[in-house]
C-alpha atoms as one frame of an Amber mdcrd trajectory, in Angstrom:
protein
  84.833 142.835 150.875  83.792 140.766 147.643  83.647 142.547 144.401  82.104
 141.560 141.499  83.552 141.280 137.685  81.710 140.931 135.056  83.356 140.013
 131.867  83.131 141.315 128.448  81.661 140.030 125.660  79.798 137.439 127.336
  77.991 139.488 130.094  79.114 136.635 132.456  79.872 137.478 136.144  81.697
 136.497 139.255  82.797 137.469 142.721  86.177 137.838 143.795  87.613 137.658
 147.442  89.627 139.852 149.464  92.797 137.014 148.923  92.071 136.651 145.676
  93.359 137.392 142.190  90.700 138.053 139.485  91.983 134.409 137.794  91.556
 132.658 140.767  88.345 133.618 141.230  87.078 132.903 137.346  88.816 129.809
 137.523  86.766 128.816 141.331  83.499 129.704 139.683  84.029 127.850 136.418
  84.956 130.592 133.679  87.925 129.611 132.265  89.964 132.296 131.076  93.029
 131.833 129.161  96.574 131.586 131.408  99.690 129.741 131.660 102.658 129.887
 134.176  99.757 131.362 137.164 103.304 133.574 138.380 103.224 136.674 136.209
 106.242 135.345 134.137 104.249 134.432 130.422 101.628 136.706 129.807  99.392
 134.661 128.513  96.512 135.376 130.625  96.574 139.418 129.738  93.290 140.895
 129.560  91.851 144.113 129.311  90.161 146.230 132.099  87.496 148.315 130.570
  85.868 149.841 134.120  87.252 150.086 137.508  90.852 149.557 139.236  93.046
 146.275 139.839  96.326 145.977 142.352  98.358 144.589 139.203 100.283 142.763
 142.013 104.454 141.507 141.073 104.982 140.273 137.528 107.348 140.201 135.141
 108.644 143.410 132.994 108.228 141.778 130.119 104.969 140.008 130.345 103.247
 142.963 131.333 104.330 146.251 129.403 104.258 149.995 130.513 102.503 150.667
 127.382  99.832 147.232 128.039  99.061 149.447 131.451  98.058 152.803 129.954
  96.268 150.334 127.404  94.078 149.220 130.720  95.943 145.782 130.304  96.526
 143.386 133.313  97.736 140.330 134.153  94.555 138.666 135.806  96.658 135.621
 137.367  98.155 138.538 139.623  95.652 141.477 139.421  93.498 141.881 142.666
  89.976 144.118 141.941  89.915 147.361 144.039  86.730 148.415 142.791  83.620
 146.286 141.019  85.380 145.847 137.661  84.292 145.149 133.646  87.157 143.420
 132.104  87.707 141.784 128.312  88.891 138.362 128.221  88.635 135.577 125.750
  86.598 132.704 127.874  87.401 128.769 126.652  84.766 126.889 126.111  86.252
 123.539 125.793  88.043 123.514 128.915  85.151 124.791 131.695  83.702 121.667
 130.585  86.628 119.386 132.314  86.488 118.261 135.623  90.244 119.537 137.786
  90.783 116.546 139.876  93.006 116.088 142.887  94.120 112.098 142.403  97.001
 109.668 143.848  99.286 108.336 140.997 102.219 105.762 140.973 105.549 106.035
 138.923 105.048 103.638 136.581 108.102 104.011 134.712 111.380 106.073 135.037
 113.570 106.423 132.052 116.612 108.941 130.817 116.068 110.330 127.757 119.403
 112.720 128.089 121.443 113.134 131.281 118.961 116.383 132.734 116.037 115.105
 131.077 113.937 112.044 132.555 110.557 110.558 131.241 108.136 109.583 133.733
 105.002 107.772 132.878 102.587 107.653 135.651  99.586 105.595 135.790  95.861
 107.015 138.290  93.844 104.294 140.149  92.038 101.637 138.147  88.528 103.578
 137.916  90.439 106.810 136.844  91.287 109.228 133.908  92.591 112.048 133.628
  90.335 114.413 130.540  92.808 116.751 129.344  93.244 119.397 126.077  96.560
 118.267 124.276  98.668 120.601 125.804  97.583 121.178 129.512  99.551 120.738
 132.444  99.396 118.397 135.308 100.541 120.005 139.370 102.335 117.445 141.372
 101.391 118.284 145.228 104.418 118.046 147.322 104.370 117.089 150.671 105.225
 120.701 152.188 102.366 122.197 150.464 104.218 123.689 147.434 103.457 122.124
 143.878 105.616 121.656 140.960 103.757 121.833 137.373 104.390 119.208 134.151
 103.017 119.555 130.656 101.712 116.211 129.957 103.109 114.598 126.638 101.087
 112.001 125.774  97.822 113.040 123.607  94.667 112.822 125.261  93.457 109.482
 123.744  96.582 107.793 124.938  96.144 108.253 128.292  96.354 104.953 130.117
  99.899 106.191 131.163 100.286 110.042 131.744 103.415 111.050 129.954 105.916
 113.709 131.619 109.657 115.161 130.425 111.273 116.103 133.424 114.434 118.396
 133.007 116.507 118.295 135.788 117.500 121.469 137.421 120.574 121.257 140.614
 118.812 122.045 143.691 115.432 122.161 142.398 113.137 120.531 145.591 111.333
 118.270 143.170 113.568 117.697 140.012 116.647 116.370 142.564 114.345 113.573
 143.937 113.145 112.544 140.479 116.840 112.134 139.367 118.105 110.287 142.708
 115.796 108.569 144.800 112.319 108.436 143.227 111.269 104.347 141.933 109.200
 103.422 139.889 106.082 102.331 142.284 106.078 105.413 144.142 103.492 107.128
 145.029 102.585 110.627 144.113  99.558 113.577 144.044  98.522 115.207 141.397
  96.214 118.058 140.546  94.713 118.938 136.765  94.311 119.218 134.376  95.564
 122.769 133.889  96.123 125.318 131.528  94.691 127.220 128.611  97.886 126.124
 126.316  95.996 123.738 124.115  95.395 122.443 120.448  92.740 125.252 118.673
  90.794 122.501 116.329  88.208 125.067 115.487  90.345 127.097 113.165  91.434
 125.763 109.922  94.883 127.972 110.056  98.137 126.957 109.208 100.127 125.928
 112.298 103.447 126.596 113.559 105.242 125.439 116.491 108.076 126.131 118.388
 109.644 124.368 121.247 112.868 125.122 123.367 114.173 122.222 125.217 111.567
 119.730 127.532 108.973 122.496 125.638 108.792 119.985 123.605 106.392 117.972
 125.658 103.114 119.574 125.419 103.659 120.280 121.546 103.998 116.516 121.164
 100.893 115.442 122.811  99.086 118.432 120.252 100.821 117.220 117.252 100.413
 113.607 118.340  96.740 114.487 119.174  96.019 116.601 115.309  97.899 113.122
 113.527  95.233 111.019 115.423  92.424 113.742 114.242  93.662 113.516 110.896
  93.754 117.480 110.946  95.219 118.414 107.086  96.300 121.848 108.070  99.592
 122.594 107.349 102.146 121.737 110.248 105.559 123.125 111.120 107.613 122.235
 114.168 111.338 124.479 115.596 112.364 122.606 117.711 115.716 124.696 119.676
 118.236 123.532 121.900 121.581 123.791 122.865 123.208 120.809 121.161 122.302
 117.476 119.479 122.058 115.569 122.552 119.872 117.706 123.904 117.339 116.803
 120.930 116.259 114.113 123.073 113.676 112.390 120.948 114.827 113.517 118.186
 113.422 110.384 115.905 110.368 111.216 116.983 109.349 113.981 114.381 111.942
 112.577 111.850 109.201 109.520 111.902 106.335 111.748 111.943 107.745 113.757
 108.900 108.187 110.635 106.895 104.634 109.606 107.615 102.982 113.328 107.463
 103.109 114.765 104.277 101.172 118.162 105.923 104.416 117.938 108.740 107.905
 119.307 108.701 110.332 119.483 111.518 113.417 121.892 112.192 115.655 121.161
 114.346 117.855 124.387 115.634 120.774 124.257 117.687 122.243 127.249 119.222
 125.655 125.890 120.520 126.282 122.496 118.661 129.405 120.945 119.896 132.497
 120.402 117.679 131.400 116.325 118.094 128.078 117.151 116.586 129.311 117.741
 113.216 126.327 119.455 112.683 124.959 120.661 109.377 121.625 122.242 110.212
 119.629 124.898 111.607 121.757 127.195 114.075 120.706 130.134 116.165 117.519
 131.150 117.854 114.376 128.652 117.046 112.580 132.157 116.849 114.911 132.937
 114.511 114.874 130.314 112.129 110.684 130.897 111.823 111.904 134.276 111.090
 114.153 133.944 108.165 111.515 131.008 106.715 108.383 133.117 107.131 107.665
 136.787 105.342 104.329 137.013 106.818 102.460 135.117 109.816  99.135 137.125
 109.416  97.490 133.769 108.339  99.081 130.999 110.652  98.168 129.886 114.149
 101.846 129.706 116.290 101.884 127.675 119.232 105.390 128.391 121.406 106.898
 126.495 124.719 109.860 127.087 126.560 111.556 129.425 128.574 110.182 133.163
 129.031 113.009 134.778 127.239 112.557 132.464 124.144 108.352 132.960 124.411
 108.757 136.120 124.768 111.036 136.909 121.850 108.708 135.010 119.555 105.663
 136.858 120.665 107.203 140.381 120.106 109.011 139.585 116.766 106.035 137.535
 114.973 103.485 140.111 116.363 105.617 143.439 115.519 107.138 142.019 112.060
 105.408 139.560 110.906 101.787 140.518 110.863 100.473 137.375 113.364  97.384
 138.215 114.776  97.578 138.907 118.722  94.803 136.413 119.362  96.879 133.552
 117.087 100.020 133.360 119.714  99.082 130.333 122.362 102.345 129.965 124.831
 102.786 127.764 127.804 106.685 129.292 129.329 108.699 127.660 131.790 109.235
 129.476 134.968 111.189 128.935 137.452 110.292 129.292 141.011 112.333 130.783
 144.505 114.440 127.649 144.737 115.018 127.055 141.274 112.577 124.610 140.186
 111.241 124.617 136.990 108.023 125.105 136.533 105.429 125.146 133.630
């Protein structure tokens, strides 16, 4: 039977389905709580449950603690209500007010950026656009029923071509076709836009943000987005990968720092090749904010990538250096059963 949530502080309410989670349901009836991967892997959608008793469903260990569960923490994108419940979540105002649509879309253009990583600009039918919060996510629907997810990386007023960074993954159901026999002029589905991993513009906070590999995409369409705003908050971009040819746009933010004086970008390699001759940053991107920053308790940090690298930056800026709990936004790349990324 139905049970109804009501969340805390805004007295708002909601009923949730037997085949529900409680995130489904908000999201159905048009409260948008915050989440990100939707598959227990991020933790971004953690909330507290002040009455009554959830199924907290499979997660990650990491994302959701022993210590968040005696806390009455959950994970709503996996919790199921056993009782009538009264939970604590921050709501988003700015994104209930954007339509999810369900739209055709044609590969408008194809193009390598690295040898795993492939931009794909994709254009909707003449009388569409897509409203979106620099940052948010795009599903593809595939064919069987399964969908693959893709931060968009274009900023929301550049969006007569949606922008995508693909990474390729071997064996992944959707990544394989994009690197072999997708052309440009194909046609494809799309759901979104999706996610609560967007640009904070009421906040006048320092910002800091840190990408790992193709998590660069949704940080460019919010830095992109806050040049075009002419935000004057401070701005710092870590940018990690492997080696330097896997900074794959890397004159991108060397062009915004020369025109930004309120931007700086660094670039951190964790395994730079003897061929790189490289001089910079090495190590963990988490790291490097680490050893440049004594004390986060006044900055805003923004983080994309893979769980391990999110989930590093949350615990170490949050346990050490004094950033606020509600200041950590992160969108991490999860993988599903077959081995496709997802975002």
């Amino acid at each position: 039977m139905p049970h109804q949530v009501t969340i805390q502080p805004s007295g708002h309410r909601f009923s949730v389905e037997d085949d529900e989670t409680l995130l489904e349901a908000a999201l159905r009836e048009g409260f948008a709580l915050p989440y990100g991967c939707r598959n227990g892997a991020c933790g971004a959608c953690k909330g507290k449950v002040l009455a009554g008793q959830v199924d907290y469903g499979t997660y990650s260990a990491s994302a959701l603690k022993d210590e968040d569960k005696v806390q009455g923490r959950a994970l709503f994108c996996r919790a199921r209500p056993l009782t009538d419940l009264i939970i604590e979540a921050r709501e988003i105002g700015a994104a209930k007010d954007i339509v999810v649509k369900t739209l055709p879309c044609r590969v408008e253009k194809l193009e390598k950026l690295a040898d795993d990583v492939m931009r794909m600009k994709i254009k909707l039918p003449a009388n569409e656009r897509l409203q979106f919060l620099a940052g948010q996510y795009i599903d593809f629907q595939l064919k069987d029923g399964r969908a693959r997810s893709y931060s968009l990386a274009n900023a929301p007023h550049d969006d007569a071509l949606l922008e995508l960074h693909i990474r390729h993954v071997p064996g992944g159901l959707f990544t394989d076709q994009v690197f072999s026999t997708l052309k440009e002029r194909d046609i494809l589905r799309l759901k979104g836009p999706l996610g609560s991993f967007f640009l904070r513009e009421d906040s006048d906070k320092p910002m800091i943000f840190v990408a790992g590999g193709t998590g660069f995409a949704p940080i460019k369409s919010m830095l992109e987005h806050a040049f075009a705003a002419h935000l004057d908050r401070e701005m710092v971009l870590y940018w990690g990968v492997r080696s330097l040819k896997d900074l794959y746009l890397a004159a991108l933010p060397q062009q915004w720092q020369a025109e930004h004086p309120n931007f700086s970008f660094v670039p951190v390699l964790s395994a730079p090749l003897p061929q790189d001759r490289w001089q910079g940053r090495t190590g963990l991107v988490h790291d490097a904010v680490l050893a440049d920053f004594a004390d986060l308790s006044g900055y805003q940090v923004y983080a994309s990538g893979a769980p391990a690298m999110v989930d590093a930056a949350r615990d170490a800026f949050l346990r050490t250096r004094g950033l606020p709990e509600d200041e950590f936004f992160a969108d991490a790349f999860v993988y599903a059963a077959d081995t496709e990324a997802v975002t």
